[in-house]
C-alpha positions as CSV (number, residue, x, y, z in Angstrom):
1,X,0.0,-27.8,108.2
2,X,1.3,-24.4,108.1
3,X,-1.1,-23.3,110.8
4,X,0.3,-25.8,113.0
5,X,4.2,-24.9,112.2
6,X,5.0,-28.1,110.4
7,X,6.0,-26.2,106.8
8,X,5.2,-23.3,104.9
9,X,2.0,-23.3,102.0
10,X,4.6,-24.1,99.4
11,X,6.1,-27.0,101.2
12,X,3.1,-28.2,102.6
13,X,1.8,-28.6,98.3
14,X,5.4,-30.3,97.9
15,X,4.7,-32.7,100.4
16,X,1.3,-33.7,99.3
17,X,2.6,-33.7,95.7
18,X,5.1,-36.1,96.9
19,X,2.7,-38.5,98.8
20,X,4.5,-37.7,102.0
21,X,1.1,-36.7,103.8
22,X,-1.4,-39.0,105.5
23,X,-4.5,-37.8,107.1
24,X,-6.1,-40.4,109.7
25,X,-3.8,-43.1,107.8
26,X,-4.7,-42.2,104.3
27,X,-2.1,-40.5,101.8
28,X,-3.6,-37.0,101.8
29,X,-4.9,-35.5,98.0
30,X,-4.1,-31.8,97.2
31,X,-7.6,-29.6,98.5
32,X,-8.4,-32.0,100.9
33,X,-10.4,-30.2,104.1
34,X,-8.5,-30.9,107.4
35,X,-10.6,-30.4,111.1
36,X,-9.1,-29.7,114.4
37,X,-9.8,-33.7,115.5
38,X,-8.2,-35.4,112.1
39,X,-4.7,-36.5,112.6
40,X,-1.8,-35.4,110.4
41,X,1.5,-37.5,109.8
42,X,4.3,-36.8,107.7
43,X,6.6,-39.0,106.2
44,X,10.3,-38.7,107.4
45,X,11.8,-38.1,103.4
46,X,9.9,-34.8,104.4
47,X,11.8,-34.5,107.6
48,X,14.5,-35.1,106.0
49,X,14.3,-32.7,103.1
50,X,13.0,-30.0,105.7
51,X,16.6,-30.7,108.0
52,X,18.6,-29.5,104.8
53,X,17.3,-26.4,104.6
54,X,18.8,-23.5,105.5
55,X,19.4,-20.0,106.8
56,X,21.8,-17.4,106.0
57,X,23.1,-14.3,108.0
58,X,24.0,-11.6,105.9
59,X,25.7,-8.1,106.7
60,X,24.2,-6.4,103.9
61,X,26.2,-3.5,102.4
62,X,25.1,-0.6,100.8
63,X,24.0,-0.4,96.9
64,X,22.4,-3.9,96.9
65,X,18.7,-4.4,97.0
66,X,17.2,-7.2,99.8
67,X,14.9,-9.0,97.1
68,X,15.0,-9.1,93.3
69,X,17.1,-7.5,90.6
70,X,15.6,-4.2,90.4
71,X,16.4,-0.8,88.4
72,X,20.0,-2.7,87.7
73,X,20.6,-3.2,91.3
74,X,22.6,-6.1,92.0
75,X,20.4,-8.3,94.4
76,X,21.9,-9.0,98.2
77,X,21.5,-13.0,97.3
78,X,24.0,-12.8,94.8
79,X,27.0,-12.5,97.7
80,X,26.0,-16.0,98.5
81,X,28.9,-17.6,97.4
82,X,32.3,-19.8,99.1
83,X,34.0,-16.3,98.5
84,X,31.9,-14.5,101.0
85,X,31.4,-17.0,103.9
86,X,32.8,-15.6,106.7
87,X,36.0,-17.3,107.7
88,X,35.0,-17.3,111.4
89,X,31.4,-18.6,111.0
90,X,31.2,-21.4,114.1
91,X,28.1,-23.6,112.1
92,X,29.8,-26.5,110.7
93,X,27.6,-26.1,107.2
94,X,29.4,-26.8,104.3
95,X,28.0,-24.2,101.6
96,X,26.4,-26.6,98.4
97,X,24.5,-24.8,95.3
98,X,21.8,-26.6,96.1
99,X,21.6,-24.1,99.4
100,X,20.6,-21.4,97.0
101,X,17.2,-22.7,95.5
102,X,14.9,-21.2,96.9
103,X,16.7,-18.9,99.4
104,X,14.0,-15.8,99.8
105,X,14.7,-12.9,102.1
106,X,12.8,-12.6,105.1
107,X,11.5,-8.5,105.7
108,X,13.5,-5.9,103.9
109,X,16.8,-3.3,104.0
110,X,16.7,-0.8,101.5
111,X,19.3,-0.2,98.9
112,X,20.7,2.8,101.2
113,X,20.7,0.8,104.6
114,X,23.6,-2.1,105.7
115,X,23.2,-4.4,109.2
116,X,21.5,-7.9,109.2
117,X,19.9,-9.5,106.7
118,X,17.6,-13.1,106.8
119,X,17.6,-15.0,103.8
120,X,16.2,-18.7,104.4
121,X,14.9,-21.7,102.5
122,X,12.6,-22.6,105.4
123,X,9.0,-21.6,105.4
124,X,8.8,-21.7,109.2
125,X,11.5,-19.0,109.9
126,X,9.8,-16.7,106.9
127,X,6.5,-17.2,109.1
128,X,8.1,-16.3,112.4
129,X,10.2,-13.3,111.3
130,X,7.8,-11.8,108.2
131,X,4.6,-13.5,109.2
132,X,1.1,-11.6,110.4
133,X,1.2,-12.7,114.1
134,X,5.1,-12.2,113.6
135,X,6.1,-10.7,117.4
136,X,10.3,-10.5,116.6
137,X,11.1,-7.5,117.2
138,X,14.1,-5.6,115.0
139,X,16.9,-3.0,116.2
140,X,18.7,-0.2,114.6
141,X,21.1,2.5,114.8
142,X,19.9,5.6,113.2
143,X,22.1,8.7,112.5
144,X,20.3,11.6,112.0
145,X,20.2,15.2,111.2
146,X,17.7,17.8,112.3
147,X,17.6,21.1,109.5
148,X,21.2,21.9,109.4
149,X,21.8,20.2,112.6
150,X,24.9,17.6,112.4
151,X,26.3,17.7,115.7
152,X,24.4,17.3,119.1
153,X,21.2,16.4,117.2
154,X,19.8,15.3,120.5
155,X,20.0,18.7,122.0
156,X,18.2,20.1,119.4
157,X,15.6,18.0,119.2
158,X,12.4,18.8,120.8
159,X,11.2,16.0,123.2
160,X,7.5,16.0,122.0
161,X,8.9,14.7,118.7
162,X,10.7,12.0,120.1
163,X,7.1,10.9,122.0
164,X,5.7,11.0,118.9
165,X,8.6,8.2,117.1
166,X,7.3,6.2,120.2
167,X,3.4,6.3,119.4
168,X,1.5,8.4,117.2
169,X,2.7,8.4,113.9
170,X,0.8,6.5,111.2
171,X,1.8,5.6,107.6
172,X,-0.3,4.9,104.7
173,X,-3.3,5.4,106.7
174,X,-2.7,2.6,109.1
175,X,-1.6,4.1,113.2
176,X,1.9,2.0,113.6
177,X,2.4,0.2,116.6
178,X,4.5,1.3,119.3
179,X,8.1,1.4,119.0
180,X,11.0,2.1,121.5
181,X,13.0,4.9,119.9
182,X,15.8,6.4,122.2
183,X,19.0,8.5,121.9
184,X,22.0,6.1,121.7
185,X,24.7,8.8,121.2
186,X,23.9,12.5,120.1
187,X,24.0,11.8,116.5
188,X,22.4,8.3,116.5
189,X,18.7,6.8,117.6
190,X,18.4,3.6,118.8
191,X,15.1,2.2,117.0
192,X,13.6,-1.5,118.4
193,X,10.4,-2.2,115.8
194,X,7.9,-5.1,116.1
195,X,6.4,-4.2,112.2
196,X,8.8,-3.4,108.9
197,X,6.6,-1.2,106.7
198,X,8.4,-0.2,103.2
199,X,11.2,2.2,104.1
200,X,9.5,2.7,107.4
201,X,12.3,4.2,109.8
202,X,13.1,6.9,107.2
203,X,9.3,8.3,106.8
204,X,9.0,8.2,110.5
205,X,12.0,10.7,110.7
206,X,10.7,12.8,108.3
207,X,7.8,13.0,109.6
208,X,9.2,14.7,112.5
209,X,11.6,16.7,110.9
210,X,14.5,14.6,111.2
211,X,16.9,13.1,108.3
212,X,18.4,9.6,108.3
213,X,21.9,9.5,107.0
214,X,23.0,6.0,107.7
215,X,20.9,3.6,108.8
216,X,22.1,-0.2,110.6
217,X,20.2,-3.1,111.6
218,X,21.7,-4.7,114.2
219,X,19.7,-7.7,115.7
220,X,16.4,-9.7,114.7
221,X,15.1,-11.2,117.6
222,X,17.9,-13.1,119.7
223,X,20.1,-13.1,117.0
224,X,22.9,-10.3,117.2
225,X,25.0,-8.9,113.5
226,X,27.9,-9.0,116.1
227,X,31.7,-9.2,113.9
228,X,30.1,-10.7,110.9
229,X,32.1,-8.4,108.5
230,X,30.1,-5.8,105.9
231,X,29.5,-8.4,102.7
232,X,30.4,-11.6,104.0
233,X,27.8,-14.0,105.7
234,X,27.1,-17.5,107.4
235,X,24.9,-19.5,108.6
236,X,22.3,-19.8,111.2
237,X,23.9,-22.2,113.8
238,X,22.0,-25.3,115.3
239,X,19.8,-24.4,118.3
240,X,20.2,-20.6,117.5
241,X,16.9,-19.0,117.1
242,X,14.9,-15.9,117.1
């Protein structure tokens, strides 16, 4: 079921556990093996649980971690709340507790980075953003210093090491896929990634020599930051997708 894009794993044992499964007719039991020629149905009470899920849009600040509590970091989900929800958010969602079980971020911003931030109750939009055949691609500013280089970085910088952001680094072993990395002021880099390894952006600088000092996401896929204000969030609107 998740294969095919219906649900995530997790929903997908929900469903079954509910009895909202049937497999050539017959209410499907948890294990059961599934071929490319059985037919799958799905009861609408799953529909309809799966249509009340949602997905937030956060501008994350700085000094809050994207997943769980950690080293007494506050965690980003916690700005969830009526208090936050931007005031000019054009989805018609009506924020509900309820909205929060559940909610899981979808790739990560490190404590020290701020821009867009995907937390989401549905399975399907974790799959498409964090997923292993995942193709959304991400985009960031990146300021930057080279040595003692904090003006005119892009002067500076030799042009062989700006190949090298593009293809031919590798972290933890693994050669990372090609990225478009360009100058998008003298100071900044414009990064566009297809693959979010743990604090990758940064070890790719210094890997070249550079240092990040501020760091931005600014789109995921289709979906722009835009005005949403540092802190606040909202929700992703109906037929806006990745």
């Amino acid at each position: 079921m998740a294969e095919l894009g219906l649900c995530s794993r997790r929903e997908a044992d929900e469903w079954i556990a509910q009895g909202w499964v049937r497999v050539n007719g017959q209410v499907a039991a948890m294990g059961l093996q599934v071929g490319p020629h059985d037919r799958i149905d799905v009861d609408r009470a799953a529909q309809g649980q799966q249509r009340q899920q949602v997905t937030i849009l956060l501008h994350k600040p700085m000094g809050y971690v994207s997943g769980q509590a950690e080293d007494g970091h506050t965690p980003a989900v916690a700005l969830i709340n009526p208090r936050m929800h931007w005031k000019d958010d054009p989805s018609r969602t009506r924020f509900a507790p309820a909205q929060l079980r559940g909610l899981a971020p979808c790739g990560r911003l490190d404590i020290d980075s701020v821009g867009l931030l995907v937390l989401t109750q549905d399975g399907r939009v974790a799959r498409q953003l964090i997923g292993e055949d995942s193709t959304v691609d991400k985009e960031y500013l990146v300021r930057v210093q080279y040595g003692e280089r904090t003006l005119d970085v892009r002067s500076a910088f030799p042009a062989d090491k700006l190949a090298l952001l593009n293809h031919g680094l590798s972290l933890d072993g693994q050669p990372l896929k090609p990225a478009l990395v360009e100058w998008q002021n003298p100071e900044q880099l414009r990064f566009v990634l297809r693959e979010g390894k743990k604090r990758q952006i940064r070890r790719m600088c210094e890997q070249v020599g550079l240092k990040v000092v501020g760091l931005k996401r600014i789109r995921i896929g289709q979906v722009l930051l835009g005005k949403l204000p540092p802190g606040q969030w909202r929700y992703l609107a109906p037929g806006e997708t990745f």
